[in-house]
N, CA, C, O and CB atoms as a CASP TS submission, in Angstrom:
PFRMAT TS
TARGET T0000
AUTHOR 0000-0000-0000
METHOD Language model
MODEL 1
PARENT N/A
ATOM      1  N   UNK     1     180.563  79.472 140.138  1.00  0.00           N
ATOM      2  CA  UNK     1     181.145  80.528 139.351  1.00  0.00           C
ATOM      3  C   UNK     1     182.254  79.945 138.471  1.00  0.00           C
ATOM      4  O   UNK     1     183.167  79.261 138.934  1.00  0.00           O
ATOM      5  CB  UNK     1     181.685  81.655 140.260  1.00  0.00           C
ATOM      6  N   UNK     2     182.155  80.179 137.491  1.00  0.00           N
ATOM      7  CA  UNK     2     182.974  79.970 136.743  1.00  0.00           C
ATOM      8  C   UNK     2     184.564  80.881 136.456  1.00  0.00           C
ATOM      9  O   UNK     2     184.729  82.099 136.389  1.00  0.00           O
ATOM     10  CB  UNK     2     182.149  79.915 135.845  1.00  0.00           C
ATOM     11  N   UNK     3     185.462  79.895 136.344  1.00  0.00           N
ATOM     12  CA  UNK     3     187.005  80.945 136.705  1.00  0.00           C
ATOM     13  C   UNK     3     187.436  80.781 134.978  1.00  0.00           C
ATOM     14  O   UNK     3     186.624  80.356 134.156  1.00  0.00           O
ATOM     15  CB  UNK     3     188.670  79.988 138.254  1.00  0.00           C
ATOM     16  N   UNK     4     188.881  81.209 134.611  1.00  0.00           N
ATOM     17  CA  UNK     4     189.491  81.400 133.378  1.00  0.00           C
ATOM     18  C   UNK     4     190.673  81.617 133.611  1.00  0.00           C
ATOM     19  O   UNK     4     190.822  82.785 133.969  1.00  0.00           O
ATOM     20  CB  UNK     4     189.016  82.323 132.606  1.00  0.00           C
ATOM     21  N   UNK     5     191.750  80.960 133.576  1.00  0.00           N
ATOM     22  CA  UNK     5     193.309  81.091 133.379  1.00  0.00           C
ATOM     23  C   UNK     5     193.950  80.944 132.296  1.00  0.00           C
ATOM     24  O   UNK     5     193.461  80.132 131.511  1.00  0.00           O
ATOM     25  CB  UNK     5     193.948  80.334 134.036  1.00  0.00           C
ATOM     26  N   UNK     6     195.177  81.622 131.896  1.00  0.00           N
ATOM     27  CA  UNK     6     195.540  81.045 131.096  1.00  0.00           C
ATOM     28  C   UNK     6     197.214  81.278 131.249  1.00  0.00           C
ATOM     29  O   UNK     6     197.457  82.366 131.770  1.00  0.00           O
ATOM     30  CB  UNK     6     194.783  81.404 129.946  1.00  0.00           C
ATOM     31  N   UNK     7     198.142  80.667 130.984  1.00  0.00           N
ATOM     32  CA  UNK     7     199.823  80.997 130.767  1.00  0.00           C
ATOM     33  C   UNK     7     200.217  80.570 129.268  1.00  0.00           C
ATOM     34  O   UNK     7     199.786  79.819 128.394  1.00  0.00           O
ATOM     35  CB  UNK     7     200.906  79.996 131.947  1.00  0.00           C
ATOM     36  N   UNK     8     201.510  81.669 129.504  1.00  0.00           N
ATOM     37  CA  UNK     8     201.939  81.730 128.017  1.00  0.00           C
ATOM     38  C   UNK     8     203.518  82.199 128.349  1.00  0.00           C
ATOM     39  O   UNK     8     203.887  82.905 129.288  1.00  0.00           O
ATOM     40  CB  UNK     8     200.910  82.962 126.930  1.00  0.00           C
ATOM     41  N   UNK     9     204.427  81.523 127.173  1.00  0.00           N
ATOM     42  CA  UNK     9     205.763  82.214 127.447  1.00  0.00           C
ATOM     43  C   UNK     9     205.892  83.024 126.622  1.00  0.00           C
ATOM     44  O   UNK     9     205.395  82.769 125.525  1.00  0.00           O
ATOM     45  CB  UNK     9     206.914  81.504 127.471  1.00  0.00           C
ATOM     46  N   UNK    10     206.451  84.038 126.769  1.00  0.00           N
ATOM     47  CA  UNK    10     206.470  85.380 125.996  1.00  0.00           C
ATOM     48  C   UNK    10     208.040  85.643 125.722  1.00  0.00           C
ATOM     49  O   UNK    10     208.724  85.958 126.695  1.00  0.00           O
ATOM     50  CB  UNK    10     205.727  86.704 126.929  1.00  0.00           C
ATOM     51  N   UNK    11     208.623  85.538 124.507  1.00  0.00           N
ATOM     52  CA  UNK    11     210.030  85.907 124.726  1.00  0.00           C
ATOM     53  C   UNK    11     210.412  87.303 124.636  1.00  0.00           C
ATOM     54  O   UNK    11     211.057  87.752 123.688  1.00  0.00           O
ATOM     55  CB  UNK    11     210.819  85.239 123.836  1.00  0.00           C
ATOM     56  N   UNK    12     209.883  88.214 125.951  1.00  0.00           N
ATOM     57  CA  UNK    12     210.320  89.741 125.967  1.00  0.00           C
ATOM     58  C   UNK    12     210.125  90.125 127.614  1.00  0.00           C
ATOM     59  O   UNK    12     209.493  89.534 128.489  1.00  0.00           O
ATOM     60  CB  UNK    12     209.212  90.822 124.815  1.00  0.00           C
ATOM     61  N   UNK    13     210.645  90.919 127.643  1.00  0.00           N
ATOM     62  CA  UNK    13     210.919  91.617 128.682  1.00  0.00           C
ATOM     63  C   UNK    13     209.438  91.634 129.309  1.00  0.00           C
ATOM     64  O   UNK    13     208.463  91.608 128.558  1.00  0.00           O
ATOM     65  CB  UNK    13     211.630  93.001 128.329  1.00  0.00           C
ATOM     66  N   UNK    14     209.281  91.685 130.868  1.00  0.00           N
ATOM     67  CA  UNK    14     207.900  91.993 131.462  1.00  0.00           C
ATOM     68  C   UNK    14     207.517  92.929 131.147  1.00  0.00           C
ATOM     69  O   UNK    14     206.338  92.945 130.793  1.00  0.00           O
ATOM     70  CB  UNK    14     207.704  92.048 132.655  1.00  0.00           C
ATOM     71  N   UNK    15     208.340  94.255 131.107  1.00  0.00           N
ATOM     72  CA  UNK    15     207.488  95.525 131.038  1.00  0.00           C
ATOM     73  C   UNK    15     207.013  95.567 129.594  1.00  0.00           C
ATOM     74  O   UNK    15     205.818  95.850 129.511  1.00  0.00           O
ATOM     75  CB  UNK    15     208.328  96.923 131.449  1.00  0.00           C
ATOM     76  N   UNK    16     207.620  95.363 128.453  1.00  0.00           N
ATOM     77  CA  UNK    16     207.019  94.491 127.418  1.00  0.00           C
ATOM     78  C   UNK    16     205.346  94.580 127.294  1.00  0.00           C
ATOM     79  O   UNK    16     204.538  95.499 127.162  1.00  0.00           O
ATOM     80  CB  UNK    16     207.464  92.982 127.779  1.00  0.00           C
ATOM     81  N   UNK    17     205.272  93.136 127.406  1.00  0.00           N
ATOM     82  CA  UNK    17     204.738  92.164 127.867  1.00  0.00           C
ATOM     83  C   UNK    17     203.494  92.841 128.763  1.00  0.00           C
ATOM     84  O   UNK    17     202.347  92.543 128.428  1.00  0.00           O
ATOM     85  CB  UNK    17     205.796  91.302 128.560  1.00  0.00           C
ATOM     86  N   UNK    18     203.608  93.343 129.390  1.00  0.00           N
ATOM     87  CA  UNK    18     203.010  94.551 130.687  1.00  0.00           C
ATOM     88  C   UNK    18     202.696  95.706 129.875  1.00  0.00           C
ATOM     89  O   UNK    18     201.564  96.075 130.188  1.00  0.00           O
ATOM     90  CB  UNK    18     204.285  95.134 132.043  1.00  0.00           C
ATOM     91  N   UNK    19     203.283  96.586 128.796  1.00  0.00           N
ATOM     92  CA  UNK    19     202.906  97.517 128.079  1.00  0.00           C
ATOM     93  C   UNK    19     201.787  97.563 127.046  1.00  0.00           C
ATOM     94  O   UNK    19     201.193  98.445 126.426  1.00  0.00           O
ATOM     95  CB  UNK    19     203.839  97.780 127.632  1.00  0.00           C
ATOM     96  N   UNK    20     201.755  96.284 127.125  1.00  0.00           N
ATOM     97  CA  UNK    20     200.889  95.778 125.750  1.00  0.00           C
ATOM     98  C   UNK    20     199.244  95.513 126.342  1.00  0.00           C
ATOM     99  O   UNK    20     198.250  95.942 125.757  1.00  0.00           O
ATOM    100  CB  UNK    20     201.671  94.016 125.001  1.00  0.00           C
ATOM    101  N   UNK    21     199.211  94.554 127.883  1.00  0.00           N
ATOM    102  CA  UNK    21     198.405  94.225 128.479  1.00  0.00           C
ATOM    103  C   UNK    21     196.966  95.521 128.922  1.00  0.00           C
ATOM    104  O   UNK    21     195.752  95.676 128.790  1.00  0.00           O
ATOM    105  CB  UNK    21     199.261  93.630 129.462  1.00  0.00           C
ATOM    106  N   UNK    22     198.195  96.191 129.502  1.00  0.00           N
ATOM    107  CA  UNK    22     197.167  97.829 129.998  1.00  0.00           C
ATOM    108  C   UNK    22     196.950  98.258 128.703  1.00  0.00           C
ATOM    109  O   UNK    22     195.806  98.710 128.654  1.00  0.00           O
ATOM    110  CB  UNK    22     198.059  99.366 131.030  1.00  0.00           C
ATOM    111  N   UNK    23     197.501  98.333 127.634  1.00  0.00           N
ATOM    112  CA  UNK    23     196.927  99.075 126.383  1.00  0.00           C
ATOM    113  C   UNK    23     195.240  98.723 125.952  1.00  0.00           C
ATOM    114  O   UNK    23     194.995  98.119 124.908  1.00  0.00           O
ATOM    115  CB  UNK    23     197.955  98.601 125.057  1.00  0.00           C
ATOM    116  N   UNK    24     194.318  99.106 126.738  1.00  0.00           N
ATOM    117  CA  UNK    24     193.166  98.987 126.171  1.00  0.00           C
ATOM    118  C   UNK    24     192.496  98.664 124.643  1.00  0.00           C
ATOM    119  O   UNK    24     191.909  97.769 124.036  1.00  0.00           O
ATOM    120  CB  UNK    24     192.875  99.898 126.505  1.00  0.00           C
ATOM    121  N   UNK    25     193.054 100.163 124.452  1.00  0.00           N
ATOM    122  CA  UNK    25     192.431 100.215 122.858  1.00  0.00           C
ATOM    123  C   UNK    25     192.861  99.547 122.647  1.00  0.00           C
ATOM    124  O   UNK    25     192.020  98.651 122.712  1.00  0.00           O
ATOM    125  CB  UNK    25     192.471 101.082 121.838  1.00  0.00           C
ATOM    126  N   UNK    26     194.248  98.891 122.203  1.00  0.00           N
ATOM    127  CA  UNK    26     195.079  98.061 121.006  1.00  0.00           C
ATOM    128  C   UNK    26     194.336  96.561 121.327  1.00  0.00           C
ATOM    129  O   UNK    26     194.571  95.731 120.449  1.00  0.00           O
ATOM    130  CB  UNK    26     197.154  98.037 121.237  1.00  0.00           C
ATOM    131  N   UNK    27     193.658  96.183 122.210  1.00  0.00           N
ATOM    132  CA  UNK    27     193.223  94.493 122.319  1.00  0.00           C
ATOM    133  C   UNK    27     192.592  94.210 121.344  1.00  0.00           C
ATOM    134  O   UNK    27     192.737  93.022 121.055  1.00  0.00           O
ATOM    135  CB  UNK    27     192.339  93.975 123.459  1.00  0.00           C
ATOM    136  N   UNK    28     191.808  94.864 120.544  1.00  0.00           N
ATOM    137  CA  UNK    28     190.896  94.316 119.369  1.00  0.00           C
ATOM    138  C   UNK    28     192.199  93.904 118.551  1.00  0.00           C
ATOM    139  O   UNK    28     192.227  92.698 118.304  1.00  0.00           O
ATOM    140  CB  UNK    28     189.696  95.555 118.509  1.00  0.00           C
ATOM    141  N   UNK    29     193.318  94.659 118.061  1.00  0.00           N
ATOM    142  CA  UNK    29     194.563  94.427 117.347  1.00  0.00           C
ATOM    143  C   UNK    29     194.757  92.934 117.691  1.00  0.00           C
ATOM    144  O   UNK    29     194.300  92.234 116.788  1.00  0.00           O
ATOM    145  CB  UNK    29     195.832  95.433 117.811  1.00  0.00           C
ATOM    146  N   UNK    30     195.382  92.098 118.882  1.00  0.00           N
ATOM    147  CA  UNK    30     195.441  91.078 118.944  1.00  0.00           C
ATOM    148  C   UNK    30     194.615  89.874 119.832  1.00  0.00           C
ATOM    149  O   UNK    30     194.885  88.727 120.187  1.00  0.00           O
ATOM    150  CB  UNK    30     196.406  91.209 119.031  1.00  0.00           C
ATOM    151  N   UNK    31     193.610  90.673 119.964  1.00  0.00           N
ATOM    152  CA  UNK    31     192.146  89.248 120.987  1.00  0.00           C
ATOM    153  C   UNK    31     191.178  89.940 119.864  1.00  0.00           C
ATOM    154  O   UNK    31     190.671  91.060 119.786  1.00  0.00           O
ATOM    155  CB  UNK    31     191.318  89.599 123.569  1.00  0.00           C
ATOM    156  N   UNK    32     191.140  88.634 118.924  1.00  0.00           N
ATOM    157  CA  UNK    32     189.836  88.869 118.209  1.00  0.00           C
ATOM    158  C   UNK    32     188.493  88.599 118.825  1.00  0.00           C
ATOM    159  O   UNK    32     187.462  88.851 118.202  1.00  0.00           O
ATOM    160  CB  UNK    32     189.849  88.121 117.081  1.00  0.00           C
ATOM    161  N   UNK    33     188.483  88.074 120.077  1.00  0.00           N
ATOM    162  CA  UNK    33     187.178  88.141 121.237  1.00  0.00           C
ATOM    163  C   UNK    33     186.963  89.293 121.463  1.00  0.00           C
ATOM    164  O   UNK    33     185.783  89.617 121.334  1.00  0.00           O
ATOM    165  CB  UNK    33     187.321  87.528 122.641  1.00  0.00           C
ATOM    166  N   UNK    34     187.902  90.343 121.864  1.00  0.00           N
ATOM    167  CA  UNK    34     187.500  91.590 122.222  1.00  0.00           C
ATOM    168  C   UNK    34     187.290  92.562 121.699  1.00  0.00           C
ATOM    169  O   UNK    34     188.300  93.261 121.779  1.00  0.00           O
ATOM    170  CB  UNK    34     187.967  91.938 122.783  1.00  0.00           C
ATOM    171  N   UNK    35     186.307  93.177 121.035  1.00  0.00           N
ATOM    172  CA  UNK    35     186.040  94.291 120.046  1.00  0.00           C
ATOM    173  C   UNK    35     186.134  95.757 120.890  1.00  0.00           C
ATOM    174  O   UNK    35     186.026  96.780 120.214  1.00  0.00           O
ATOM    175  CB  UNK    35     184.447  94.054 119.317  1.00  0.00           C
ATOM    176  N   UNK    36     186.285  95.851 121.992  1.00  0.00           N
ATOM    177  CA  UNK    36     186.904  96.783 122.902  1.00  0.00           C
ATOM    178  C   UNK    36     186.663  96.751 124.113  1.00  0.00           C
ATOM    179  O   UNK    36     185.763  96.233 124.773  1.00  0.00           O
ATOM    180  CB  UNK    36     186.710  97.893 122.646  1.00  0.00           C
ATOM    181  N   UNK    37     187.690  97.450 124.401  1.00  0.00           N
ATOM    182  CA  UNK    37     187.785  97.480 126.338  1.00  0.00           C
ATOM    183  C   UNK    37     188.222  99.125 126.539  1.00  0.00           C
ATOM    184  O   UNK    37     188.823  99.894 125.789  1.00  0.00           O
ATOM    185  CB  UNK    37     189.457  96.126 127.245  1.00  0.00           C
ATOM    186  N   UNK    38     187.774  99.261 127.584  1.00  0.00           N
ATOM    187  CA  UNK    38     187.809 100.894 128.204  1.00  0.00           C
ATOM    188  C   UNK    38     187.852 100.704 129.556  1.00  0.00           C
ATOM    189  O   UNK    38     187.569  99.642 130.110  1.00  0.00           O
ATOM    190  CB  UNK    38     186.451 101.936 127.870  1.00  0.00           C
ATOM    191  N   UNK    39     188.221 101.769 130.131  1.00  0.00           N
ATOM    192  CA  UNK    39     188.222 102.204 131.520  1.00  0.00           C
ATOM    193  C   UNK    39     189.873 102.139 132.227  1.00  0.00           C
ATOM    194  O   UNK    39     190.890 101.600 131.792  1.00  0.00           O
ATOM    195  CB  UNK    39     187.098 101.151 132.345  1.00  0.00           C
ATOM    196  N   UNK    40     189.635 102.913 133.460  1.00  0.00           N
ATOM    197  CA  UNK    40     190.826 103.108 134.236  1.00  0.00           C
ATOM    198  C   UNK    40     191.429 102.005 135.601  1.00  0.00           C
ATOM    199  O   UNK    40     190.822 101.899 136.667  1.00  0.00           O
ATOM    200  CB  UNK    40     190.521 104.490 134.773  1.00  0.00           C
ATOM    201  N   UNK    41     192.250 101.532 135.395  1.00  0.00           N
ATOM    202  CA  UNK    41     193.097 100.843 135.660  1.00  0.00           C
ATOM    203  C   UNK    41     192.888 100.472 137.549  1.00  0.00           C
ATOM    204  O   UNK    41     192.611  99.466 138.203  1.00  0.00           O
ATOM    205  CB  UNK    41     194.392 101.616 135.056  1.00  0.00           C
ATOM    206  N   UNK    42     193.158 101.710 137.821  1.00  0.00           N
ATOM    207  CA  UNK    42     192.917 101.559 140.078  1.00  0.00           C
ATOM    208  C   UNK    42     191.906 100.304 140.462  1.00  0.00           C
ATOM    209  O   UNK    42     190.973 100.117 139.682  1.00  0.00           O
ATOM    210  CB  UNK    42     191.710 103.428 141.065  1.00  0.00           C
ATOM    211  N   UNK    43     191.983  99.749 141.195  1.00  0.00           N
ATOM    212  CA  UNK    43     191.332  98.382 141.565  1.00  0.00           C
ATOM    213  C   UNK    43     190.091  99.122 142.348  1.00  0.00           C
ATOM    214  O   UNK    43     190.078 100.067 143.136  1.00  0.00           O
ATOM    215  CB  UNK    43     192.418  97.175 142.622  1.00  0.00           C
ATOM    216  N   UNK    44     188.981  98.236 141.762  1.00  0.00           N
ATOM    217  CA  UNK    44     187.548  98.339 142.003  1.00  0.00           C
ATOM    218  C   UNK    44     186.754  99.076 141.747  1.00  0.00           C
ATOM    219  O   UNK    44     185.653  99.365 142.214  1.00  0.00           O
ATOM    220  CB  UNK    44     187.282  98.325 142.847  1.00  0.00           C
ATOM    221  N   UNK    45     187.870  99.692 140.255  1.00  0.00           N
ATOM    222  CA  UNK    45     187.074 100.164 138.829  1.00  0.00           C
ATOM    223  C   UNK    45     185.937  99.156 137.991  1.00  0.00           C
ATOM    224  O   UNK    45     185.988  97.928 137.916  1.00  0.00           O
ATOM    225  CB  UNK    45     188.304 100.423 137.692  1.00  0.00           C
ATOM    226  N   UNK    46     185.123  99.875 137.518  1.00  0.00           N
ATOM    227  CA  UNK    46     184.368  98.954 136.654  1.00  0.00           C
ATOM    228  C   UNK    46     185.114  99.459 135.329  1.00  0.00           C
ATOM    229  O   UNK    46     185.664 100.550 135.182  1.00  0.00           O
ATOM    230  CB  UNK    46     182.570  99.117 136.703  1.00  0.00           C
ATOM    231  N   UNK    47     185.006  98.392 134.373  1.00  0.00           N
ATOM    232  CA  UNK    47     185.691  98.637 133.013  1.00  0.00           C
ATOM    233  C   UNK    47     184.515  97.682 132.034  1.00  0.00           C
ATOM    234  O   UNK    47     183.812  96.734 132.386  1.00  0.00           O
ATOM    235  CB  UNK    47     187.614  97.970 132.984  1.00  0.00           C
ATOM    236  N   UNK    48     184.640  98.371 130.677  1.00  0.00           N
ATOM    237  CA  UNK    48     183.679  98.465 129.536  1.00  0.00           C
ATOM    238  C   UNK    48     184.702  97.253 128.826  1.00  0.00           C
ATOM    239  O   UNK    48     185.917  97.384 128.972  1.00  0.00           O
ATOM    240  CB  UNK    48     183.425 100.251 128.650  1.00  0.00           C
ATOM    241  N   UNK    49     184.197  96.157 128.108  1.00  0.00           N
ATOM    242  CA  UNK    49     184.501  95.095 127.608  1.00  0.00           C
ATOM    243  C   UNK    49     183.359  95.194 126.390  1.00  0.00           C
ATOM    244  O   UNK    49     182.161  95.452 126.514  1.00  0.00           O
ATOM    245  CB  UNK    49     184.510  93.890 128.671  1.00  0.00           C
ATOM    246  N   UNK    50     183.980  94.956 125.391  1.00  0.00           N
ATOM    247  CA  UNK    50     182.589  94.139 124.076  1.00  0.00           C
ATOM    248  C   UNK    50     183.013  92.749 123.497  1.00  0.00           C
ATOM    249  O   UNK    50     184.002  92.605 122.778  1.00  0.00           O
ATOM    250  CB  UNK    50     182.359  95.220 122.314  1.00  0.00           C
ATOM    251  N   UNK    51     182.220  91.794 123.857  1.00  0.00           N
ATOM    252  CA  UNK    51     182.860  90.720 123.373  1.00  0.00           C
ATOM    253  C   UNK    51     182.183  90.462 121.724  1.00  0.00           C
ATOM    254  O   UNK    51     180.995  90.607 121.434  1.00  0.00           O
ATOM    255  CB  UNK    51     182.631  89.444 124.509  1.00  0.00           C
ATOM    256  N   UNK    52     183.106  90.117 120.936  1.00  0.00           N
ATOM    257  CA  UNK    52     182.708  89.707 119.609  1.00  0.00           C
ATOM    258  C   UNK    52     181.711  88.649 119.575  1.00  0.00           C
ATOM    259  O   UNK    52     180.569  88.877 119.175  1.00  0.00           O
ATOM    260  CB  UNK    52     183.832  89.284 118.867  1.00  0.00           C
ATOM    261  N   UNK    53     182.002  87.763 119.885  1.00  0.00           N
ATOM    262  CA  UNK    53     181.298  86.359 119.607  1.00  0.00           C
ATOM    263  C   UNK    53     179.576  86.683 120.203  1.00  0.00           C
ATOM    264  O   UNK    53     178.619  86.823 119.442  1.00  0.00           O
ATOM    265  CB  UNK    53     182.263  84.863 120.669  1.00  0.00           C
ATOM    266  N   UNK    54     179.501  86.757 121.815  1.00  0.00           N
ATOM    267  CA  UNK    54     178.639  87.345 121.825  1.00  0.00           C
ATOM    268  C   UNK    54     177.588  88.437 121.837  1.00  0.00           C
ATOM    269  O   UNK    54     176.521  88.286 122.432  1.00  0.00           O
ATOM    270  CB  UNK    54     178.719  87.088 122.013  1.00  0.00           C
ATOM    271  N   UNK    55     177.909  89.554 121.162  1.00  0.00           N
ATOM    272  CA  UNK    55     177.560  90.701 120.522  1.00  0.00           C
ATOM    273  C   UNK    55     177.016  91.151 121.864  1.00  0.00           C
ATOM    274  O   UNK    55     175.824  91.358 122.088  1.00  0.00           O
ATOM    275  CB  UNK    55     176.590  90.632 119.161  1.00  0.00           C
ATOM    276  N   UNK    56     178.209  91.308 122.913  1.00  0.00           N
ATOM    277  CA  UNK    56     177.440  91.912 124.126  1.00  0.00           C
ATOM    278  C   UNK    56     178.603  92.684 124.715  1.00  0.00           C
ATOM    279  O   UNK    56     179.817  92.510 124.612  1.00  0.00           O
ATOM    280  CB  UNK    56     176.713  90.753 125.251  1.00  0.00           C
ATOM    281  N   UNK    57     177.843  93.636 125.397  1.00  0.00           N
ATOM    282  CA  UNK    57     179.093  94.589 126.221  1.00  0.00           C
ATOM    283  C   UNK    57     178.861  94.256 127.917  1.00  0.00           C
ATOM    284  O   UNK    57     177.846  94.339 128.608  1.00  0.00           O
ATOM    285  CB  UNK    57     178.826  96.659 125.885  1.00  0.00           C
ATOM    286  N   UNK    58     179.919  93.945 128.170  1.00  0.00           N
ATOM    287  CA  UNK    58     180.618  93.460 129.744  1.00  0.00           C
ATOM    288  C   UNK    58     180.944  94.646 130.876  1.00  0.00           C
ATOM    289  O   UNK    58     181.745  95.573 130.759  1.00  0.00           O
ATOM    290  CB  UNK    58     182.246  92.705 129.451  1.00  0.00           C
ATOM    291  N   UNK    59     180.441  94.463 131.535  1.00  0.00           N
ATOM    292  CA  UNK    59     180.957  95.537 132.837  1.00  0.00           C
ATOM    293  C   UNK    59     181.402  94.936 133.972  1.00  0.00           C
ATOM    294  O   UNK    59     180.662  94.855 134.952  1.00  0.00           O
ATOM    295  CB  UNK    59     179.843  96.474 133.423  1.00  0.00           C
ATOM    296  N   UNK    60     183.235  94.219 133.981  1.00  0.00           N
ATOM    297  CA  UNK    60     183.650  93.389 135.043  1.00  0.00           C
ATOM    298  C   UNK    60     184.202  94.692 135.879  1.00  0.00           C
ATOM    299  O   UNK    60     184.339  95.820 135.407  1.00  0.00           O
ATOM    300  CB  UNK    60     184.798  92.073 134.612  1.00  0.00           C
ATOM    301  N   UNK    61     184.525  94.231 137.406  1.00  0.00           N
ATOM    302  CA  UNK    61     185.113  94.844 138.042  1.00  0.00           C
ATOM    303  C   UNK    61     186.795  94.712 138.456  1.00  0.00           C
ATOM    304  O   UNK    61     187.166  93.679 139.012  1.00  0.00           O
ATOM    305  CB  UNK    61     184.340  94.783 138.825  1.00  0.00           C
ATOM    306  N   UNK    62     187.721  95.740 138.175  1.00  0.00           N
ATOM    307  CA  UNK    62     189.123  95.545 138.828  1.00  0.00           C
ATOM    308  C   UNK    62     189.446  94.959 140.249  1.00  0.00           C
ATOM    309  O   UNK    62     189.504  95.621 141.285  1.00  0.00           O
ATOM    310  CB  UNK    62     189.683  96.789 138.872  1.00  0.00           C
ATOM    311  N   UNK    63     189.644  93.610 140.125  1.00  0.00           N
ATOM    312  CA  UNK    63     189.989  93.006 141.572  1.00  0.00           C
ATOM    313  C   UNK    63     191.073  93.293 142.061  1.00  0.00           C
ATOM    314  O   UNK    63     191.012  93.546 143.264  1.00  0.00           O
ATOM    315  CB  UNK    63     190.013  91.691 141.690  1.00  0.00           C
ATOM    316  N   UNK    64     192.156  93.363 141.558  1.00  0.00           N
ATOM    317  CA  UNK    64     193.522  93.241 141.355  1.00  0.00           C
ATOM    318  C   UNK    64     194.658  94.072 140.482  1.00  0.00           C
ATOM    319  O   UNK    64     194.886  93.566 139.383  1.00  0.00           O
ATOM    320  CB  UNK    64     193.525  92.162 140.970  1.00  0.00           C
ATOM    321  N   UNK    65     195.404  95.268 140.800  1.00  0.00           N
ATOM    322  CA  UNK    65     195.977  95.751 139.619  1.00  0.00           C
ATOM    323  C   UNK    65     197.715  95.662 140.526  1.00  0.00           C
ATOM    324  O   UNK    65     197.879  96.353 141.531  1.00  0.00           O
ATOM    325  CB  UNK    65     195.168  97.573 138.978  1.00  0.00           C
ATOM    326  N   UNK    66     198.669  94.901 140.085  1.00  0.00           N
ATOM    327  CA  UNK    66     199.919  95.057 140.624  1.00  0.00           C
ATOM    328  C   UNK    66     201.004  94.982 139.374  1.00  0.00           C
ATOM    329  O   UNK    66     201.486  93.992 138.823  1.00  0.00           O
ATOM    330  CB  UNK    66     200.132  93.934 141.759  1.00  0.00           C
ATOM    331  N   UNK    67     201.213  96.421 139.127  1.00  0.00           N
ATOM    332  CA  UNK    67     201.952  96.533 137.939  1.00  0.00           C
ATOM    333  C   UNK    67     203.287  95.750 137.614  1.00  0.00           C
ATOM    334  O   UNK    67     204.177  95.767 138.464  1.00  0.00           O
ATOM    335  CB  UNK    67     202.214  97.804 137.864  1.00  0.00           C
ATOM    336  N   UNK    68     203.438  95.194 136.653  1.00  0.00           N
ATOM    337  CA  UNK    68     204.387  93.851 136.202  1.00  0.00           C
ATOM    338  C   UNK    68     204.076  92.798 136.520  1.00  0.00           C
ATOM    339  O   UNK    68     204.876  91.885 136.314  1.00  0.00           O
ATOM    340  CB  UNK    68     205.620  93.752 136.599  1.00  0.00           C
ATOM    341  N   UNK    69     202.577  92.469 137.251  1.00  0.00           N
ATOM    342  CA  UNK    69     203.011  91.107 137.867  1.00  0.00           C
ATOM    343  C   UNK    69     201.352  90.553 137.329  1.00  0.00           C
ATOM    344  O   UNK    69     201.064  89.800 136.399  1.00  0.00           O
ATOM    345  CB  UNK    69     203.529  91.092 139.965  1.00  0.00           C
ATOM    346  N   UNK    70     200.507  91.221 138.265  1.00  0.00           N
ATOM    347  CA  UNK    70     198.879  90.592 137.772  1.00  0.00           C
ATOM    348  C   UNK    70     197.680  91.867 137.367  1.00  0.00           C
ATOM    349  O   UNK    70     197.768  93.049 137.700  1.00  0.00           O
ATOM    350  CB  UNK    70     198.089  89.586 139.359  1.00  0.00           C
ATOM    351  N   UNK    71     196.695  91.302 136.651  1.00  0.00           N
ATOM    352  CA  UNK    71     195.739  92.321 136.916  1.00  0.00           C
ATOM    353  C   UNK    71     194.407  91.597 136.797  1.00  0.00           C
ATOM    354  O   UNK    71     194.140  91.026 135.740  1.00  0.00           O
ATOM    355  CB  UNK    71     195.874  93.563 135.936  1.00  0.00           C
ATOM    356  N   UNK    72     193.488  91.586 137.900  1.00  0.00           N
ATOM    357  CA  UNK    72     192.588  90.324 137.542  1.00  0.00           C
ATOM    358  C   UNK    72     191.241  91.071 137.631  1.00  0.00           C
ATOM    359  O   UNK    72     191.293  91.911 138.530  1.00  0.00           O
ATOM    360  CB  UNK    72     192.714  88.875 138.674  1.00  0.00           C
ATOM    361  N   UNK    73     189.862  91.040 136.894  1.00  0.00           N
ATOM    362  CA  UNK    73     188.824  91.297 136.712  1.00  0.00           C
ATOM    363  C   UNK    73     187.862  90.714 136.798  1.00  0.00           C
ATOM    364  O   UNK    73     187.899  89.773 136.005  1.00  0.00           O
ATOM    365  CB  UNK    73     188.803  91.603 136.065  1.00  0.00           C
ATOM    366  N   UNK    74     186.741  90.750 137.484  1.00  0.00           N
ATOM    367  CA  UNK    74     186.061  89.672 137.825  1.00  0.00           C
ATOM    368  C   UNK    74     184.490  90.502 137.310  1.00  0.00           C
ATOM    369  O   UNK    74     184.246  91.690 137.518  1.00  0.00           O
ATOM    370  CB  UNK    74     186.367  89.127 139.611  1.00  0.00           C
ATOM    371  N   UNK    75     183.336  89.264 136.433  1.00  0.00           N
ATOM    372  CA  UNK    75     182.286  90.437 135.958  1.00  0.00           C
ATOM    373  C   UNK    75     181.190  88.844 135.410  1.00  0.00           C
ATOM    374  O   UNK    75     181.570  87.678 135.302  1.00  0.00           O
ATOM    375  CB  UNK    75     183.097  91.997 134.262  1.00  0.00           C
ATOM    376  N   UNK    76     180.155  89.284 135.230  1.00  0.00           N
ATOM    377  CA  UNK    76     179.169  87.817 134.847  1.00  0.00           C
ATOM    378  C   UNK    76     178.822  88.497 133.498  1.00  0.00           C
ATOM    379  O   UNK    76     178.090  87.926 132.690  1.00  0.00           O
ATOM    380  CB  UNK    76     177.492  87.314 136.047  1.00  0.00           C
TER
END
């Protein structure tokens, strides 16, 4: 299976930073990979992804939701 990490320093506040992340709609605004994402947040939700590049729509599942800190999704 293949994994994906990534870190970044952000000069703003977590909740910030955290406000921007849960904002669904707005990801096409700054991940030009993602032409949209949907769904609700509670862990071991499925959520709606469209990736640009490959003109396909994603259905990962919420592994993980701990507000300010992680939120991890796991989907093939």
């Amino acid at each position: 299976m293949k994994e994906y990490h990534t870190s970044i320093h952000i000069n703003t506040s977590v909740e910030n930073v955290w406000k921007e992340l849960i904002n669904f709609i707005d990801y096409p605004l700054w991940n030009p990979i993602v032409g949209k994402l949907e769904g609700e947040l509670p862990e071991g939700n499925t959520i709606s992804t469209f990736i640009v590049p490959l003109n396909k729509t994603y259905f990962p599942t919420l592994l993980s939701f701990n507000k300010h800190t992680e939120m991890v999704w796991q989907g093939t």
